[in-house]
C-alpha positions, -999 to 999 in steps of 0.1 A, spaced: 104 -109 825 107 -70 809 135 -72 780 170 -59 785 177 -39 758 212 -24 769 244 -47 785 247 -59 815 278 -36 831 278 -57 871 288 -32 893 290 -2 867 251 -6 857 241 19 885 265 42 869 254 38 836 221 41 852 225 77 870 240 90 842 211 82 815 188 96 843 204 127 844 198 129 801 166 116 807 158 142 834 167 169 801 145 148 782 114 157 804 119 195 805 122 192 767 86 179 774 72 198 792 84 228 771 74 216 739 45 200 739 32 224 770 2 195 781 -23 214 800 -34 194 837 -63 185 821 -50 171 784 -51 133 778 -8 124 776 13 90 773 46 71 775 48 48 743 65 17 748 70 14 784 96 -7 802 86 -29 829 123 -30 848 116 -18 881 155 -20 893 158 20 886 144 51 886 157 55 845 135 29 833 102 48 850 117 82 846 83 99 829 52 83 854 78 91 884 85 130 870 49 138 850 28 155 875 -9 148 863 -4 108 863 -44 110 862 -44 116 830 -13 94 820 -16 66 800 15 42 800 20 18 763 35 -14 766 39 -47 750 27 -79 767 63 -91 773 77 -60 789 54 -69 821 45 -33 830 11 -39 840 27 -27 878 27 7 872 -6 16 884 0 1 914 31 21 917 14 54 901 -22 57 915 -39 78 889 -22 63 859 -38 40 834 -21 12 817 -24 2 780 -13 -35 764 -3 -23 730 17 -28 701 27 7 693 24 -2 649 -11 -9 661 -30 8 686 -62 2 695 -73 43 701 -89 66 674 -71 98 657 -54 121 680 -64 110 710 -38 119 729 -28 155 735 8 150 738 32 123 744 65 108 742 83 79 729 116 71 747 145 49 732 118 31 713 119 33 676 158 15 675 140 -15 690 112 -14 663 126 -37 635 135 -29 601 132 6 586 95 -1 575 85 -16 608 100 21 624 82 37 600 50 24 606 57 25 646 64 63 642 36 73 618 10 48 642 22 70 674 13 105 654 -20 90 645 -30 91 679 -10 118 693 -10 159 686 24 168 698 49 142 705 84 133 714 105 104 700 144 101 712 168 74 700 205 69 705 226 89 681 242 68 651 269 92 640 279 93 680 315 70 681 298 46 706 269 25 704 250 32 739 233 -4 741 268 -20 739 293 -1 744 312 -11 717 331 20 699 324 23 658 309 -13 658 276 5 646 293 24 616 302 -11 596 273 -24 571 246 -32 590 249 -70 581 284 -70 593 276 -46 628 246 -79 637 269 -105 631 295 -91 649 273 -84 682 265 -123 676 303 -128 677 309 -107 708 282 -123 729 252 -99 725 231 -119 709 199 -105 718 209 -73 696 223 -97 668 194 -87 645 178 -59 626 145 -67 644 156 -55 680 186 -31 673 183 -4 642 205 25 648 195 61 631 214 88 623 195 118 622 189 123 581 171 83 589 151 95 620 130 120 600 125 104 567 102 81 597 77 115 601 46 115 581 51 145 556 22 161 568 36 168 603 59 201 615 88 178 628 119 185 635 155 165 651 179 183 669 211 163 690 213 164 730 241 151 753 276 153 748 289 182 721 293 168 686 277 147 674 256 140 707 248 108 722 206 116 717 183 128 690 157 143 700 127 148 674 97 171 679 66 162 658 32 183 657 1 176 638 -7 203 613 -39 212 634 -21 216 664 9 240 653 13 263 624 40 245 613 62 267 594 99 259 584 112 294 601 95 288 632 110 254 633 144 266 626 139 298 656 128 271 680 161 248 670 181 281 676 163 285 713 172 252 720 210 260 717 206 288 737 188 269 765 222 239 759 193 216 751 201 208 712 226 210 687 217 228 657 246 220 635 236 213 596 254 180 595 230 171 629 196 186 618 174 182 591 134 195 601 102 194 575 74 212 576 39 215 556 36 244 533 7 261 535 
């Protein structure tokens, strides 16, 4: 059975469903925009959810248009081996995403959606992110926002701002015991998300959802081959985000590094 990593809402989970749909929808065009994967360009979705109840848990293989070249990632016990049943054309991939069994930059581009929170400790999301850029030119990661007043898996308000021994044992208290531990719920804030990046990757984190803070961050990593990786382009690209109402480039919501050259 594919692991629930949000709360059950009863009759408001196909609300709470739409609406992430509609976010995830943006997601996708900030995709397809920034890592521009050509028809014939290797791609995949790291960390794939088997749930099959919605359209949000499926969003990418249902949206991407080349599913021939598609490659879905998942762990044994999120029971997504369906999807190329369900996608003709796509492959599918039994993985741990801290250790995948694929050489250096194999994939063009990908993305890795509401993963990274789920990953453990900060050195298990390190090695999750820096494992996905080993194998992947241009990719997207997006995680919940930790400076945003509610904490989107529970819906608790502020719960997520206490210590992080206090915020687990709490979720224990209030019945969400499957998020009661650093090894399946690690909130990030944005500063957090990209001290994840290797240093040698043009990367940067910009917000998307609601106005401040935003309910998303969004980060765009590039290897160094694959983009020239300068800190002013990275900073014109965060500014055409805000123009396009796709990102927040706020300095208390944006931090970006980038190899010098």
């Amino acid at each position: 059975m594919p692991l629930d990593y949000t709360a059950r809402l009863g009759p408001l989970d196909r609300l709470k469903n739409n609406v992430a749909l509609a976010v995830r929808r943006e997601i996708f065009e900030i995709f397809m925009r920034e890592c521009q994967p050509g028809p014939d360009e290797r791609v995949a979705d790291f960390g794939v959810s088997g749930h099959r109840d919605h359209p949000v848990h499926y969003f990418f293989e249902s949206m991407y248009p080349h599913r021939e070249n598609l490659t879905a990632i998942g762990r044994a016990a999120e029971d997504a081996e369906w999807m190329p049943d369900q996608f003709p054309g796509l492959s599918f991939l039994e993985a741990d995403l801290r250790s995948i069994p694929l050489p250096d930059d194999y994939f063009a581009a990908g993305i890795c959606n509401a993963v990274v929170e789920h990953a453990g400790d900060r050195d298990s999301q390190i090695a999750l992110v820096h494992e996905v850029c080993r194998v992947c030119k241009r990719v997207i990661f997006t995680t919940p926002n930790k400076r945003f007043p509610v904490e989107l898996h529970t819906f608790l308000p502020l719960i997520h701002w206490l210590p992080d021994p206090t915020f687990h044992r709490l979720l224990g208290t209030l019945g969400f015991g499957s998020l009661a531990r650093v090894e399946t719920l690690n909130p990030l804030n944005a500063s957090d998300f990209l001290e994840l990046f290797p240093p040698q990757r043009a990367t940067r984190v910009f917000t998307l959802g609601w106005p401040l803070p935003g309910t998303n961050l969004i980060s765009v990593s590039l290897s160094v081959s694959d983009s020239v990786g300068t800190r002013d382009q990275l900073r014109s690209s965060l500014r055409q985000d805000a123009h396009n109402g796709l990102g927040s480039p706020h300095p208390q919501e944006v931090r970006d590094h980038a190899p010098t050259h």
